[in-house]
N, C-alpha and C positions, 0 to 999 in steps of 0.2 A: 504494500500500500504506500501512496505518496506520503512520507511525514513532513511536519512541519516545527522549526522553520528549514527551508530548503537552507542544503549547505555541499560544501563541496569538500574532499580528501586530498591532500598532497602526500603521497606514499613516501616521497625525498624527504622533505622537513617533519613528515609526521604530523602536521598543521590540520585541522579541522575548520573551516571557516563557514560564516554563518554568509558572505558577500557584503555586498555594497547598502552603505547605512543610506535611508530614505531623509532627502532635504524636503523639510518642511518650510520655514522663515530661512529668509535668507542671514550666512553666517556669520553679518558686523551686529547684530540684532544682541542685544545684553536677553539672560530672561528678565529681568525687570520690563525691558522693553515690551517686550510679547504682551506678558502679562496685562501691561499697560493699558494697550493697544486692544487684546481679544476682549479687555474689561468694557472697554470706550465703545466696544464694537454691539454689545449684547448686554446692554445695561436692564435690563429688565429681568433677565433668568434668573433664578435661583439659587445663589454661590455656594450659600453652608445651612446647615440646619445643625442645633446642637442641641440632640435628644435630652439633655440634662437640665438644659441651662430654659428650655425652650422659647429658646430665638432664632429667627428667621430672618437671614440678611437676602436682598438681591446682590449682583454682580454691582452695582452702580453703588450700594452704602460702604459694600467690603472696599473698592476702590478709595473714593472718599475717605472714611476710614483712615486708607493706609497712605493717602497722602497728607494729613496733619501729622501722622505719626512721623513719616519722612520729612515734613517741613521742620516738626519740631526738631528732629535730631543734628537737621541741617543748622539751626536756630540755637544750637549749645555749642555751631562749630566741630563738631565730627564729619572727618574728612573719606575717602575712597581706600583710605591707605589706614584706618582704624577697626577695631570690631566689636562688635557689639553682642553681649551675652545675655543668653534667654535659659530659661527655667520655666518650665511651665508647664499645666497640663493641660490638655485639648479644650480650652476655654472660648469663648466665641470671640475673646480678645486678640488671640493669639494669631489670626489670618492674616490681620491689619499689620501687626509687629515684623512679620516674615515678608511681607510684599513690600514694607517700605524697607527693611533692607532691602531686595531684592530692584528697587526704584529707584535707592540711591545707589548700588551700585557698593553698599557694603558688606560685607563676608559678616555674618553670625555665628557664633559658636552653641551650641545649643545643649543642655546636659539634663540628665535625668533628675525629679525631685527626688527620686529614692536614696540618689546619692549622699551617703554623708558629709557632714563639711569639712571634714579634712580632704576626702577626695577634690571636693568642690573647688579648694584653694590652691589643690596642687596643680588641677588641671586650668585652671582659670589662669596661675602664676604664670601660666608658658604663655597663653593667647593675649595674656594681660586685657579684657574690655575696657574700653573708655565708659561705657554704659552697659547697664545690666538689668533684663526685664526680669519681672518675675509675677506671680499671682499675688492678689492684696493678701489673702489668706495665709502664704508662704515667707511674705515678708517680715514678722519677728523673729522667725527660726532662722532667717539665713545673717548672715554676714552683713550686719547696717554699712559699714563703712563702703562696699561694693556694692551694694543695691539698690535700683529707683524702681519704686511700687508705683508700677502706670494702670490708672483706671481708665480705661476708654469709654469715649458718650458713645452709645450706642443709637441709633435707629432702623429699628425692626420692623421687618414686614410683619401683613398680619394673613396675607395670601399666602398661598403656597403654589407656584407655580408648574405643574407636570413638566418632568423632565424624562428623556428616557435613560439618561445613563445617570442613576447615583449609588452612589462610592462609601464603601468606610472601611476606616484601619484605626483600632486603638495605641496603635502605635503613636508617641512624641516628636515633633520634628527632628531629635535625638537619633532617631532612627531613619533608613531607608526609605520605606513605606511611608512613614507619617510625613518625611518632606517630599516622595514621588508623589503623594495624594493632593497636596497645597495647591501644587506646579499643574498636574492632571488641571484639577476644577480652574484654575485662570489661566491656563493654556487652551483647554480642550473644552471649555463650559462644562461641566459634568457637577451634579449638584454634590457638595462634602459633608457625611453624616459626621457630627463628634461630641464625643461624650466626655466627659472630664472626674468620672468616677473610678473607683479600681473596676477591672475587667471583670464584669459578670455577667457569665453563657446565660441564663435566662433572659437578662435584660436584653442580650444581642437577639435573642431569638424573636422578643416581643419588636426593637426597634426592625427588624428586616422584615417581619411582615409590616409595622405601622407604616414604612416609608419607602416599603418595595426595593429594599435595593437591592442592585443588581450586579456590583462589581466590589468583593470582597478584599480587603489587605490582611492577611494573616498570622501571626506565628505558631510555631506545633505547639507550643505549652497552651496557648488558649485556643489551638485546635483539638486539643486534648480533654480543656478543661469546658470544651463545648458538647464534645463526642460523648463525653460519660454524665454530664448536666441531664437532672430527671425532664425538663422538656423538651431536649432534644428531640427522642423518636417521638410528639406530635408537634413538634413548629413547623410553621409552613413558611418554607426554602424555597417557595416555586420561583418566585422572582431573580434571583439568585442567576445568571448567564455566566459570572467567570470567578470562580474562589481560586484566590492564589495565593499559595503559600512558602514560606522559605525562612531562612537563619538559620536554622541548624535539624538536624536530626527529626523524624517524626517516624513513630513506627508506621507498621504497616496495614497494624489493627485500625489506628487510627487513620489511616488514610481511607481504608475500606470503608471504614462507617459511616465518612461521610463524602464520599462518594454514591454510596446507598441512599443517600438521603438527597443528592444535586439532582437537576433537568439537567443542567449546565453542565461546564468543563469546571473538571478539578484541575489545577497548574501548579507544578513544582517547581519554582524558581528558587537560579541561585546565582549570587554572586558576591563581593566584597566592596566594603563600601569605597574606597579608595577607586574603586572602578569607575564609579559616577552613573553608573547604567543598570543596568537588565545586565547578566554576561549570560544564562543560557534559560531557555521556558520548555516544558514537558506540559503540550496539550495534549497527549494520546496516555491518559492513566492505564485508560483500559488494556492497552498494548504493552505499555513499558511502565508497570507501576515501580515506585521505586526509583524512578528514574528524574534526573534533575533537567533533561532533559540535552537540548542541542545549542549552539551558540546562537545567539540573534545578531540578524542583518548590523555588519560593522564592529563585531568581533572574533578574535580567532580563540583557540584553544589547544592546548598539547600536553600530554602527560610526559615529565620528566622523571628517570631513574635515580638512584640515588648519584650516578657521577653524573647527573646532568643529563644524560641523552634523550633526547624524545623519542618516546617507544611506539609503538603502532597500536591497533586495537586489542583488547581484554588483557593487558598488561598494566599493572597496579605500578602506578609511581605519583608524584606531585601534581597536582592540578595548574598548568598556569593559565592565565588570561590576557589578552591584547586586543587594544579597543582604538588604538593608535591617536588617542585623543593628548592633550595638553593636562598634567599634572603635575603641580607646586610640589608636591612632598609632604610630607608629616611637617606641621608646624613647629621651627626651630628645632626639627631632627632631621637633618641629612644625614647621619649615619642609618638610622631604621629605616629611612627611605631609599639609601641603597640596600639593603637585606631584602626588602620585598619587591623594589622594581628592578632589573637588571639593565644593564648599559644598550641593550636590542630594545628596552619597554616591556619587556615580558613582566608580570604580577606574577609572582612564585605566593599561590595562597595559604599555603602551608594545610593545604587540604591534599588527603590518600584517596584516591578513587584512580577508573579506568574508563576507557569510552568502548561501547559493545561497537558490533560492526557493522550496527548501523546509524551509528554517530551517536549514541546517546550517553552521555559521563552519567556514571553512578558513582555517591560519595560514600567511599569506606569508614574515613575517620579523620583525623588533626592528626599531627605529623608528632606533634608535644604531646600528643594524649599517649603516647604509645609506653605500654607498660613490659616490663620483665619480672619474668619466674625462673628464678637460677638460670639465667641468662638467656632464658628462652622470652623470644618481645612476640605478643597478643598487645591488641587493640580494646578498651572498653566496649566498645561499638560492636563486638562478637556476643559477650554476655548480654546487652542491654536484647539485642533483638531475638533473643531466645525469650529475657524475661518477659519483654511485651508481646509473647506469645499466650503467656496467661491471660485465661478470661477474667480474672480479678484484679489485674495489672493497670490499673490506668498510666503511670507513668515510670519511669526509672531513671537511674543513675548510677554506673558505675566509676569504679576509680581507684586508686592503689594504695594500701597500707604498709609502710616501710617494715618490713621482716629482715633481722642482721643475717639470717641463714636464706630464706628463700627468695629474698627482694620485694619485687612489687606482687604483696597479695591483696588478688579482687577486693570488694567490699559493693555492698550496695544500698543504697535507699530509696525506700519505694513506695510508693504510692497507692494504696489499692480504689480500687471503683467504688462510686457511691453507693449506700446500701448493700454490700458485700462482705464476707469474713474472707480475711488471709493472716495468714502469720510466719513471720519470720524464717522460719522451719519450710515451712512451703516452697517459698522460693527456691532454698538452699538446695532441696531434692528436686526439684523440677528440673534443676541447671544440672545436674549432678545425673538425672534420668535420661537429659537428652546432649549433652557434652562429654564425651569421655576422657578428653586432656585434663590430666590432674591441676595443670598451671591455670587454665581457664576457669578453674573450681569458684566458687565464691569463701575463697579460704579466712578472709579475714572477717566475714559475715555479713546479716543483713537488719536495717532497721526498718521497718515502715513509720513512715511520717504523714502527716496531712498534706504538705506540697513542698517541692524542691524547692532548692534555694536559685535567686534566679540574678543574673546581672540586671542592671535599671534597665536593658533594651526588653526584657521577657525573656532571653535567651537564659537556658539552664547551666548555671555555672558548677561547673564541676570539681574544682578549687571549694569552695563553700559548703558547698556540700560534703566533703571529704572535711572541713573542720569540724561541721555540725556534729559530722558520724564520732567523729574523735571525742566530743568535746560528751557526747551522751554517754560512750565506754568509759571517758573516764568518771563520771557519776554511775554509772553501775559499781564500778571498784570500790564506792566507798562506804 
């Protein structure tokens, strides 16, 4: 069958290519500019809706909006060459704050509120803001002397205008998703749902039928945390045309589940965010589940060995990426920014996967995750997708406990599904029923917990998790 996206093979370099990227706006165009522009063009459609907040901006208020906000920063004297830091959560404020950087033509740094404030300082001390947004609510807890708490006037519609494409990702501008979704709805008119509460699968299920939407941003822990949610099996998803999801790992349980429950296409996307794009989309679940899918139009792809050489198809080595576009580097780190781009532009993502042969990358595991047992090196990524073969399983995490004799032994914690028994014991025998390498055993044990521990993006930090685990052993000792 024809897959998509069409791509082509070079058998010499080993190179996967997705072809020629589609010019939309011509390329002296800032996005500020675009944005500008498709605002000025369609002022009456429906910009954002924010299921929490309930308000209803057009494209012409969000505009508006984000040119006082950009006048005022012009107006404090912030220049093209300064940046400006945000904190926020998906508030109906926060559209206005993004597009007038995006207006003036200034870079924002954007960080998670989960983050603690040491993190906050350390990472803010590199980018250094001249200004720094944040929610009126978040403003006693953060750092006075870096922070202006902006209340924007608001005027809201009271209409709701049908749209045929709207969007939501609980995702932060922090994330991929939460700033591809901004950029979509004032590039692309597409109406943006947002909610500014913690993530909750019931409420998502009530918002996507109250406002039909149609075009999903996802991550697996809240595709997880939707798949096993008591209203899942009867929300109605029917509206729903394209769930796409990506960051890291999602079993395969959870892909089926809700796949069973789409009209639409389920999409595996993946990439890195230093890429600035899309690097590859998987619209054929039914074909290639598991699969991350192929490069899209204006990027390449090649799996390298460990001495570097790019290997051909179902050969496991490094994932790289090439977009051939224009990239600054990590801010005030040019050494980490040579580690991951090389002197050709290639992105070394420090992702284990291989591509089958008919171009599709599947992601084995992190290159750093990788564990040994008396010198023998296994992946987390082997045990996790056994243990999310349990049907009581909603989520997992493995990770390695320092042994002076054996090295790194397994460990895991685990998640079980709502209204279900598992215990610790369980797991340990099911890996142990259906893995017979003694190193890939879950030697150092298991706990069940209520939910992982998760970096501010949602993504499941496995560092964290592996303290929590420690940190519970050693109150059992006592």
């Amino acid at each position: 069958m024809p897959y998509k996206p069409q791509i082509t093979f070079d058998d010499n370099s080993k190179v996967w290519s997705g072809g020629d990227r589609s010019i939309y706006f011509a390329p002296h165009l800032s996005i500020g500019e675009i944005i500008f522009r498709e605002m000025e063009r369609h002022p009456k459609l429906i910009a954002q809706i924010s299921a929490t907040e309930k308000t209803v901006l057009t494209r012409a208020e969000v505009r508006l909006n984000a040119i006082r906000v950009a006048s005022y920063m012009r107006g404090l004297g912030l220049k093209q060459t300064d940046i400006v830091g945000l904190i926020a959560r998906n508030t109906t404020h926060l559209v206005a704050v993004a597009y007038a950087c995006f207006f003036n033509g200034m870079p924002f740094h954007s960080l998670n509120i989960s983050y603690e404030q040491e993190t906050i300082e350390k990472l803010f001390s590199i980018t250094r803001p001249r200004l720094i947004f944040c929610d009126g609510d978040e403003y006693e807890t953060q750092h006075r002397r870096w922070l202006w708490d902006f209340d924007l006037r608001l005027f809201s519609s009271r209409s709701l205008v049908p749209s045929d494409t709207v969007q939501y990702t609980h995702s932060t501008l922090d994330w991929f998703s939460g700033l591809s979704s901004i950029i979509n709805a004032g590039v692309f008119s597409t109406t943006n749902i947002v909610a500014d509460n913690d993530f909750d699968p019931a409420f998502m299920c009530r918002m996507i039928q109250e406002y039909k939407i149609g075009l999903v941003f996802q991550c697996p822990s809240h595709m997880a945390m939707l798949a096993n949610c008591p209203e899942f099996d009867d929300a109605d998803l029917s509206s729903i045309e394209h769930y796409i999801f990506g960051g890291s790992r999602c079993s395969l349980d959870i892909q089926n589940r809700l796949r069973s429950r789409l009209k639409g296409e389920l999409i595996f996307s993946y990439s890195i965010t230093e890429l600035n794009s899309t690097g590859t989309l998987n619209p054929h679940f039914d074909e290639k589940p598991n699969s991350v899918g192929r490069p899209v139009p204006g990027n390449k792809m090649k799996i390298v060995n460990e001495q570097g050489v790019a290997v051909g198809p179902n050969e496991v080595g490094e994932v790289c990426l090439f977009n051939g576009q224009h990239w600054s580097g990590y801010y005030g780190d040019p050494e980490e920014t040579r580690t991951i781009r090389d002197s050709e532009r290639w992105f070394h993502t420090g992702d284990v996967g291989y591509v089958d042969e008919d171009g599709f990358l599947f992601i084995d595991d992190r290159k750093k995750d990788m564990l040994k047992y008396q010198n023998i090196m296994y992946y987390p990524s082997e045990i996790e997708t056994v243990v999310s073969q349990m049907p009581n399983v909603a989520e997992v995490c493995v990770f390695g406990i320092w042994n002076a004799v054996n090295g790194d032994e397994a460990a895991a914690s685990v998640v079980k599904r709502h209204g279900t028994h598992l215990q610790a014991q369980d797991v340990s025998d099911f890996v142990r029923e259906h893995i017979g390498a003694k190193y890939k055993q879950l030697n150092a044990g298991v706990i069940i917990v209520d939910d992982l521990k998760r970096s501010g993006n949602g993504k499941t930090n496995r560092r964290a998790n592996k303290e929590h685990f420690l940190n519970v052993q050693r109150s059992n000792q006592l």
